[in-house]
ROPA-945393 format. One record per residue: residue in three letters; y, x, z of N, C-alpha, C in turn. Coordinates in steps of 0.001 Angstrom, whole numbers, padded with zeros to 6 digits, always signed. Example, Ala and Ser with C-alpha at 12.3 -4.5 7.8 and 13.67 -1.06 7.14 Angstrom:
% ROPA-945393
ALA-005690+013190+007800-004500+012300+007800-003300+013200+007800;SER-002250+012850+007080-001060+013670+007140+000030+012900+007870;
***
This chain:
% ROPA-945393
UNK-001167+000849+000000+000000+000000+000000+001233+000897+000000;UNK+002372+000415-000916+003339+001188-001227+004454+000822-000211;UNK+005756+001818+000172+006628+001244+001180+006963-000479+000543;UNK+007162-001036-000504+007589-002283-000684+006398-003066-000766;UNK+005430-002903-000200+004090-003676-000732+004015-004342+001108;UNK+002997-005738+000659+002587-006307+001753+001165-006922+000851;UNK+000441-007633+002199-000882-008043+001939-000344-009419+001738;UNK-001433-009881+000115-000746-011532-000286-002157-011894-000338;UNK-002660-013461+000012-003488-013815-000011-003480-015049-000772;UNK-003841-015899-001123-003751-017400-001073-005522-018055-001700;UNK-005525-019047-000407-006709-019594-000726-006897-020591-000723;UNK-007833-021239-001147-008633-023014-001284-009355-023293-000537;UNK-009920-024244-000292-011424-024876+000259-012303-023985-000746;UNK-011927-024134-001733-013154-023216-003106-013333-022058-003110;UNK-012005-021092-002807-011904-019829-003613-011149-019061-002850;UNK-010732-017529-003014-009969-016950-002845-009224-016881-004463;UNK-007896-016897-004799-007430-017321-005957-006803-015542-005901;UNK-006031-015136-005238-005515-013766-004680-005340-013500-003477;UNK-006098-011876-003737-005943-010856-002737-005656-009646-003340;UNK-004637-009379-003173-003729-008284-003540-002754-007771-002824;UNK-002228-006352-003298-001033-005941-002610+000178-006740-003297;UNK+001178-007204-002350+002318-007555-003718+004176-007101-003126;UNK+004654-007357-004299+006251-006679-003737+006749-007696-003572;UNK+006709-009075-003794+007671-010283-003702+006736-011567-003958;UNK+007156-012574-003380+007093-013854-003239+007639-015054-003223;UNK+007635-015844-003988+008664-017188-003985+007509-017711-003817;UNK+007795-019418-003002+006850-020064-002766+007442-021284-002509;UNK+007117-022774-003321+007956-023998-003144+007643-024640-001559;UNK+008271-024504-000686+008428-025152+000368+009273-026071+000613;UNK+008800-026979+001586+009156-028212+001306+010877-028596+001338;UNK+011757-027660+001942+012935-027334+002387+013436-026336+001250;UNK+012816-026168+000277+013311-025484-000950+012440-023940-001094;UNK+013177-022868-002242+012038-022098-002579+012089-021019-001545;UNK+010936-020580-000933+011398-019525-000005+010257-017945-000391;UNK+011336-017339-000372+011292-015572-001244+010880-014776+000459;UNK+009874-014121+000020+009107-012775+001016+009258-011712+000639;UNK+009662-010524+001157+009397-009288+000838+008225-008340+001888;UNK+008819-007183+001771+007947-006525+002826+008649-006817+004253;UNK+008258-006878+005476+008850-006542+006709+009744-008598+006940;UNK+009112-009166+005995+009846-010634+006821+009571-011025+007663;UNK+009925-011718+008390+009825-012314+010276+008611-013006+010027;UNK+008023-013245+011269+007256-014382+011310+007454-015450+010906;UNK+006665-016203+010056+007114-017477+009853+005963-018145+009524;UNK+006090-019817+009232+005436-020535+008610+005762-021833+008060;UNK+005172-022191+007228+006217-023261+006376+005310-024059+005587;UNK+005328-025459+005764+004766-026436+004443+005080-026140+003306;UNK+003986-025970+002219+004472-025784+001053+004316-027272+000338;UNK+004988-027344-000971+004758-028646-001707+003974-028038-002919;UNK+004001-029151-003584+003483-028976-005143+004471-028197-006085;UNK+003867-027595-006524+005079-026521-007490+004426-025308-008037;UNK+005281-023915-008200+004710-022864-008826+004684-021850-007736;UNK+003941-021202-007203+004314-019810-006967+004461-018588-007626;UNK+005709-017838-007624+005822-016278-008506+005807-015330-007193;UNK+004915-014333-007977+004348-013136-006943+004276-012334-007777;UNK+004738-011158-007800+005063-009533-008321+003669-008891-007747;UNK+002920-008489-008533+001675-007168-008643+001494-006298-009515;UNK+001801-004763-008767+002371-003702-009637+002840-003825-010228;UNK+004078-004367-010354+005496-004573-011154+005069-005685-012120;UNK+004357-006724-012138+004142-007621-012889+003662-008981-012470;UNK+004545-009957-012682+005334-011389-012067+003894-012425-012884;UNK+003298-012686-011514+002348-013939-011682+002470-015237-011489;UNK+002318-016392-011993+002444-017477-011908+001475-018188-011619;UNK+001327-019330-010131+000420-019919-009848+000657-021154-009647;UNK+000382-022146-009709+000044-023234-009233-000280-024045-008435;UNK+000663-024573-007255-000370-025052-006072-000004-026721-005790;UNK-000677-027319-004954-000431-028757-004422-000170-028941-003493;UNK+000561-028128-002982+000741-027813-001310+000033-027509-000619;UNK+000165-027518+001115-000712-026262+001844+000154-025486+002937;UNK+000229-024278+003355+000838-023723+004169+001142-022311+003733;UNK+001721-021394+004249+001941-020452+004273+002256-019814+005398;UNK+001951-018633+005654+002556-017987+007338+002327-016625+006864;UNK+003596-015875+007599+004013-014759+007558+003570-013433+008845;UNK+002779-012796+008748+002757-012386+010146+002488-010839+009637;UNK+003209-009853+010056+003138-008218+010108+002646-008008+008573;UNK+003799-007963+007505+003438-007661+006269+001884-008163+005311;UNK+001738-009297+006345+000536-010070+005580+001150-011610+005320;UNK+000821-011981+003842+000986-013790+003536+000024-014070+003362;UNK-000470-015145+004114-001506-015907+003646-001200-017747+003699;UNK-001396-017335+001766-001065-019151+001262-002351-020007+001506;UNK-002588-021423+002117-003448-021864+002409-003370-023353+001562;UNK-003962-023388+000093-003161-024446-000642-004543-025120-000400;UNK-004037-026465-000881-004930-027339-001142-005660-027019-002778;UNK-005279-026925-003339-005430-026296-004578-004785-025095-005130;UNK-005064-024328-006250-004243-023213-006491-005017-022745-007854;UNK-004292-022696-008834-004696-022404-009966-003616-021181-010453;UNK-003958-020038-011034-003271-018675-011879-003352-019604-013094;UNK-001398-018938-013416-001164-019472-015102-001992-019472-015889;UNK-002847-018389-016197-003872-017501-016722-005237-018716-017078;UNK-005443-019161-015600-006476-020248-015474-006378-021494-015970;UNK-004974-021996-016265-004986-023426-016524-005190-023844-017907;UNK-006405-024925-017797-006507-025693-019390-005419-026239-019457;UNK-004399-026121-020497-003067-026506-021286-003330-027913-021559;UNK-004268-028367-022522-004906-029673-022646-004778-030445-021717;UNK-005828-030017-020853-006642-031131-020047-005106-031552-019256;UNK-004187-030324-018810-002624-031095-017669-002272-031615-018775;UNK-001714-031200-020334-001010-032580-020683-001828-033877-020716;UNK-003179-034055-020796-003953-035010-021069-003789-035608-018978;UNK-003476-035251-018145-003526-035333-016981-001898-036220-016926;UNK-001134-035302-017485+000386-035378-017274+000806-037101-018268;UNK-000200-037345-019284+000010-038522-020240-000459-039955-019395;UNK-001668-039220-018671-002047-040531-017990-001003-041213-016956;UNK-000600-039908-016129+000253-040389-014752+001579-041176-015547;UNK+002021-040667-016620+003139-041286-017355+002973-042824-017603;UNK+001682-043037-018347+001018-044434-018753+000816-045309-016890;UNK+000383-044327-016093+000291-045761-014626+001795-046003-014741;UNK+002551-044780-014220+003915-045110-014254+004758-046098-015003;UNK+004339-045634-016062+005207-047201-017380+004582-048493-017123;UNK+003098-048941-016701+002562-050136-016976+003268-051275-016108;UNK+003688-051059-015006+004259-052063-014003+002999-052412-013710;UNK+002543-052567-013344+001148-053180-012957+001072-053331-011605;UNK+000963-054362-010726+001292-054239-009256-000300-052976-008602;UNK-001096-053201-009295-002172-052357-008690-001984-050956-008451;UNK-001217-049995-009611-000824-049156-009628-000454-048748-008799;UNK-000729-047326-008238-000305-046875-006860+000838-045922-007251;UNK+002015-046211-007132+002935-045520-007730+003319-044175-007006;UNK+002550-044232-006006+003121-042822-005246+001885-041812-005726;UNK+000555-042340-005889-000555-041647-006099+000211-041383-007363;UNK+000382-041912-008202+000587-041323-010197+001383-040456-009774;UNK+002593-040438-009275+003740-039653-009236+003354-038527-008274;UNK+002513-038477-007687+002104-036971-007180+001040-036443-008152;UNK+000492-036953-009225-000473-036571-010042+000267-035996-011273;UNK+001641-036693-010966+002615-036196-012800+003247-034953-012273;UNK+003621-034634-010731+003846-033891-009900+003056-032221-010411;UNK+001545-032405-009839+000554-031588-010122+000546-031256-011677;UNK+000465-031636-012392+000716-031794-013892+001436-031311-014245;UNK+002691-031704-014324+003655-030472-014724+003682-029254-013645;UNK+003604-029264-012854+003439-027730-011665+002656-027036-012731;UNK+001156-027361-013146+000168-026950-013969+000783-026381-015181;UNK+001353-027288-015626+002085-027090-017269+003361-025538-017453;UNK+004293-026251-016112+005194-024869-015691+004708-023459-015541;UNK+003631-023282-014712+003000-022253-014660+001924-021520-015231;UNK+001529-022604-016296+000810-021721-017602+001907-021710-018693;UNK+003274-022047-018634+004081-021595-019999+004605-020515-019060;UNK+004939-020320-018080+005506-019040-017569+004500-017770-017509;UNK+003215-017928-017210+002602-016779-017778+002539-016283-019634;UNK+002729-017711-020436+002715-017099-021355+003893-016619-022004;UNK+004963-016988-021187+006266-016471-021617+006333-014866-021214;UNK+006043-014590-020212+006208-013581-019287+005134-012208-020422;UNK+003968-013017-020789+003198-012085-021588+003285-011480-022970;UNK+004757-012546-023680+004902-012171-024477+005564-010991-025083;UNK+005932-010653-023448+007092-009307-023514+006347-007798-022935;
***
């Protein structure tokens, strides 16, 4: 580990998604985006649905999560998502085919429709969508 490096983790019920050294961290919390370096205080924080960007060996990853936690303790993060997908990982398809449906509950009016369930699913969906065009933006350079 380099002087700007800390231990980044983030995991699932499924998987370890990353374990790496890293130089930086943004992470959507629920109170807005909150950035880690080396040597940050203790902390811990709800995360929401959104992207996480994390720097490894000078190169900016994009992930995916559905919320979860995060806590800060002696140059170690460990993200505890409910889900967590790398840009890298996501079928492009299947979220817009994900992202079309939540659109269609949303438009139908339909009293059955659970409008908070779709709208955390169009939520996840684009999170998904954001963070596989940002890896492929990022790769094109």
């Amino acid at each position: 580990m380099n002087e700007k490096e800390f231990r980044f983790e983030a995991i699932t019920p499924e998987r370890t998604v990353v374990s790496e050294e890293s130089e930086m961290l943004i992470a959507p919390a629920w109170n807005g985006e909150l950035g880690v370096l080396k040597n940050h205080a203790p902390l811990v924080a709800a995360l929401r649905i959104g992207v996480m960007r994390f720097d490894i060996n000078g190169q900016t990853r994009h992930c995916a999560i559905s919320g979860g936690w995060l806590e800060v303790t002696e140059n170690k993060v460990m993200v505890l998502a409910d889900t967590a997908e790398l840009g890298t990982e996501i079928d492009v398809e299947r979220a817009k085919a994900a992202k079309k449906r939540a659109e269609d509950r949303l438009a139908s009016q339909i009293d059955e429709v659970n409008v908070v369930r779709a709208s955390l699913a169009m939520q996840r969906a684009l999170s998904r969508l954001r963070a596989a065009e940002a890896e492929m933006e990022y790769r094109k350079f």
